[in-house]
C-alpha positions as CSV (number, residue, x, y, z in Angstrom):
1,X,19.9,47.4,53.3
2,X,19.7,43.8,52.0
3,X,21.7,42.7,55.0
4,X,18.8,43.7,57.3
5,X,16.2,41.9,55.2
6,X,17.8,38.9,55.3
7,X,17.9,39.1,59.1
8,X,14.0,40.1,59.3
9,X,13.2,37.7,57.5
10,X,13.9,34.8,59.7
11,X,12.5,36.8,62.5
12,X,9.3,37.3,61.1
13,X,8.9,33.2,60.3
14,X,9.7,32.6,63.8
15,X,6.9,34.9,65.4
16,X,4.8,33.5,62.8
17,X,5.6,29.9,63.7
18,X,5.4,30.4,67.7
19,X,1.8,32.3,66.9
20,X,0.8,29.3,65.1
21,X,1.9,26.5,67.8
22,X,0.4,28.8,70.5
23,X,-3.1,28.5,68.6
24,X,-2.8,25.0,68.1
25,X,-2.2,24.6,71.7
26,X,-5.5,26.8,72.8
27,X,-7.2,24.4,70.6
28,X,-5.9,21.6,72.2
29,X,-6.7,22.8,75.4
30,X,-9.9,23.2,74.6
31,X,-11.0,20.0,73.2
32,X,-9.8,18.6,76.1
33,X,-6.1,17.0,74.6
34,X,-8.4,15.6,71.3
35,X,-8.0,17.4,68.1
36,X,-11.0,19.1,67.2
37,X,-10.6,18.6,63.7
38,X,-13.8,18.5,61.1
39,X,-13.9,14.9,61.6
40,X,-14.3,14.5,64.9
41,X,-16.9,17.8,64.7
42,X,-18.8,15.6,62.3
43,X,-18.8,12.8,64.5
44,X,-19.7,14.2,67.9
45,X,-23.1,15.6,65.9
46,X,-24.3,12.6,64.3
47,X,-24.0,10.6,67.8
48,X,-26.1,13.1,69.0
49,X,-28.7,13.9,66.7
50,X,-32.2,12.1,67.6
51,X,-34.1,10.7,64.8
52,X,-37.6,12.8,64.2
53,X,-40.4,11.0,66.3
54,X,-42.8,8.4,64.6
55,X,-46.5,8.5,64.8
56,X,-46.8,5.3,66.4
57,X,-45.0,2.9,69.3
58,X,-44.8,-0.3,68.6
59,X,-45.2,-3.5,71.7
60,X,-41.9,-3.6,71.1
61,X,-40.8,0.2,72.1
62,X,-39.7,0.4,68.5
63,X,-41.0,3.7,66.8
64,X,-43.2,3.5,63.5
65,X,-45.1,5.4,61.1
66,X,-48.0,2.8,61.1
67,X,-49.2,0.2,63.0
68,X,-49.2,-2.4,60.4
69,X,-45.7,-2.3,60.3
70,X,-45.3,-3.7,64.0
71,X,-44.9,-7.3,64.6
72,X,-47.4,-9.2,66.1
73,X,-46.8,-9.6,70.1
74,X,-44.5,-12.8,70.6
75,X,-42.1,-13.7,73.9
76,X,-42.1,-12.8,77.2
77,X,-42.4,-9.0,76.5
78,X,-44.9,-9.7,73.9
79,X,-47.0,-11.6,76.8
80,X,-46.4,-8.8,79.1
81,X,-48.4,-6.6,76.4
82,X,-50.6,-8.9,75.6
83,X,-52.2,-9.4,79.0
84,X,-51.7,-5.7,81.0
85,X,-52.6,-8.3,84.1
86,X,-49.3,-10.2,84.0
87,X,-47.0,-8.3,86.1
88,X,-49.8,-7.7,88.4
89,X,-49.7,-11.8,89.2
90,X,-45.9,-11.9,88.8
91,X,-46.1,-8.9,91.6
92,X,-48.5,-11.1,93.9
93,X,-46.8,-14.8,93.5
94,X,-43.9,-16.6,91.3
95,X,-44.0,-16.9,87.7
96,X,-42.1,-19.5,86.2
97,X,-41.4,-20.2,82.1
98,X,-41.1,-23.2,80.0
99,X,-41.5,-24.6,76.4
100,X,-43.5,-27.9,75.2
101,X,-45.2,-29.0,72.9
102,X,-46.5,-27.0,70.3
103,X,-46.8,-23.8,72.7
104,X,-44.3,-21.3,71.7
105,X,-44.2,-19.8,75.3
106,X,-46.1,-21.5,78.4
107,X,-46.1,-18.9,81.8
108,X,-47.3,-20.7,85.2
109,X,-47.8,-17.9,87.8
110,X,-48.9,-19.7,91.5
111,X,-50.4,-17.4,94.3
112,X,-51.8,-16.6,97.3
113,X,-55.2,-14.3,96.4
114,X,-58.2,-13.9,98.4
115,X,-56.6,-16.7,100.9
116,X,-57.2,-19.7,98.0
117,X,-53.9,-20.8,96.4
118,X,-54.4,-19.6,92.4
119,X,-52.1,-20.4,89.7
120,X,-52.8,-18.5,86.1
121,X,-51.4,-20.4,83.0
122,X,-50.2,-17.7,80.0
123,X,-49.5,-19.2,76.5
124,X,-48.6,-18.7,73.4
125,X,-50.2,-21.5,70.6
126,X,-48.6,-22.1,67.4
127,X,-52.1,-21.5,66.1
128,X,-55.2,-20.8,67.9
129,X,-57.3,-23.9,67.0
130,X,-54.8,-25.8,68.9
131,X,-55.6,-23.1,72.0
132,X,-59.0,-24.4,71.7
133,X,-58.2,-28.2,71.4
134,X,-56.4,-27.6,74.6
135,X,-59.4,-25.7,76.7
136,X,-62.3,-27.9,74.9
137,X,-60.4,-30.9,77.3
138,X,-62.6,-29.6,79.8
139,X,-65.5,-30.9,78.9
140,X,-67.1,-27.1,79.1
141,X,-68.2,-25.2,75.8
142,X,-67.4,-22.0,75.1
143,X,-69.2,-19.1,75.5
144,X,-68.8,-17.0,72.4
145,X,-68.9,-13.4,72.6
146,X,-68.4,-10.0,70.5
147,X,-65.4,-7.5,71.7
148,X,-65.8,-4.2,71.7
149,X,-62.6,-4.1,69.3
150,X,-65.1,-6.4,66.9
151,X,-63.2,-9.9,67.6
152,X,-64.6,-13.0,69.1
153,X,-63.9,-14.1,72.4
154,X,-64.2,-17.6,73.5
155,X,-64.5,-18.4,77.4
156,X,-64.4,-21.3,79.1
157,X,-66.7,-21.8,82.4
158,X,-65.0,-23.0,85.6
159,X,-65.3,-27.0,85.5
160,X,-63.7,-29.7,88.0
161,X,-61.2,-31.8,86.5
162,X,-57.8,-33.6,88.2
163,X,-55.2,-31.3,87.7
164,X,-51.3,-31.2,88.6
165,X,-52.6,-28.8,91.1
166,X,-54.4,-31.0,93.5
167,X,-57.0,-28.7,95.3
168,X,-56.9,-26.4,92.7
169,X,-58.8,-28.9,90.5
170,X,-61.7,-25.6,89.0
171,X,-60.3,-24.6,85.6
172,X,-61.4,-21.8,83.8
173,X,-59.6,-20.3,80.6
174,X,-60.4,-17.7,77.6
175,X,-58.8,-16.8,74.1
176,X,-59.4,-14.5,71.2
177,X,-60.5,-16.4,68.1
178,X,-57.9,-16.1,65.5
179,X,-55.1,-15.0,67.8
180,X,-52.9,-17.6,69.6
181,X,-52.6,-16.4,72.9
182,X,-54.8,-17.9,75.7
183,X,-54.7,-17.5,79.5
184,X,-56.0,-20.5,82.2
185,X,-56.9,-20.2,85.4
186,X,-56.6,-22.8,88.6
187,X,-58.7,-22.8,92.1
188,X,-60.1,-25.0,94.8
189,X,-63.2,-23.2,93.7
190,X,-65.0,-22.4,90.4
191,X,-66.0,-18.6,91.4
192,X,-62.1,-18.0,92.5
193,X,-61.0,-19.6,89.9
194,X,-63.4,-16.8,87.4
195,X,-62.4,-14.0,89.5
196,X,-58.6,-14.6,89.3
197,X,-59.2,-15.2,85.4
198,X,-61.0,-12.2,84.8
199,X,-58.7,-10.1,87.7
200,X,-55.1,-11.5,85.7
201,X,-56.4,-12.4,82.6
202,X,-57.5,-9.4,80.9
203,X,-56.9,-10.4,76.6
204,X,-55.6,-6.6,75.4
205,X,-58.0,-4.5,72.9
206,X,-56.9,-6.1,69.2
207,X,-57.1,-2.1,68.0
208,X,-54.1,-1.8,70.9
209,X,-52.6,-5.7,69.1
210,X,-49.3,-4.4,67.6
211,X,-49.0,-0.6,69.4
212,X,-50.2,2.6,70.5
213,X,-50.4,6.4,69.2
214,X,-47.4,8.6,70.7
């Protein structure tokens, strides 16, 4: 009797060792040759598990759960939100970017519109009073105005100057006071030159500044 134990025994280990490879191998099959241990369980979840939406979108596209915690506009993508009109004049001529001076970003977009040649100038100021500096040059005053969003807008009307433009010589421009950014505006003739400003050169809502609701 203990003969045939002894030779059970290492029968019963052996079915119970092939059993056990032949599950292993189902699972390896089925995680497609990876082992599908709790490690890599853990892993595949957490790569895949999106973050709970915030309240608010920032210029950027990064999420928020207030608005006062988005950066102020700044770049090329913060210019793009800045003015909604940009890619419109990027769409209708060439734009074309450069730094000097004390202008953090400087945009010159030249066109064809209405059959006069039209060439908007986007830029950033390190601070707005220089903005100002820069459009007072034209000998114009501003025209002062209240927002709906509460701010104050300053405007420059169309005057004839020599430019680096040659027939393009009417200039026109407009800022928001307080904010650096400031959009110009170039034609052979003063009424062009206020239509293309006020068709490119929209200033966006200062409520809309840093984001937008989801």
């Amino acid at each position: 009797m203990q003969q045939r134990r002894d030779r059970v025994t290492p029968v019963l280990f052996a079915i119970t060792v092939l059993l056990a490879l032949t599950v292993a191998g189902i699972i390896h099959v089925a995680y497609g040759g990876q082992v599908g241990g709790p490690f890599a369980v853990a892993d595949q979840v957490s790569s895949t598990t999106k973050q709970p939406n915030t309240p608010y979108v920032c210029w950027d596209g990064n999420g928020s759960g207030s608005l006062t915690r988005c950066p102020d506009p700044r770049g090329e993508d913060g210019m793009r939100w800045v003015f909604p009109g940009y890619d419109d004049a990027a769409r209708s001529g060439e734009c074309t970017r450069a730094e000097t001076g004390r202008r953090d970003l400087f945009v010159e977009c030249s066109m064809t519109w209405r059959g006069s040649r039209v060439h908007l100038h986007y830029a950033y100021w390190s601070t707005w009073q220089t903005g100002q500096k820069k459009y007072a040059t034209t000998g114009s005053t501003p025209r002062i105005e209240q927002r709906p969003d509460g701010a104050m807008s300053l405007s420059w009307r169309p005057r004839r100057l020599p430019t680096p433009h040659g027939e393009a010589s009417w200039v026109t421009a407009e800022m928001v006071e307080g904010h650096g950014w400031g959009v110009a505006a170039y034609a052979g003739d003063g009424e062009v030159a206020r239509q293309a400003l006020e068709e490119f050169g929209e200033i966006r809502d200062l409520r809309e500044w840093r984001g937008l609701p989801r």
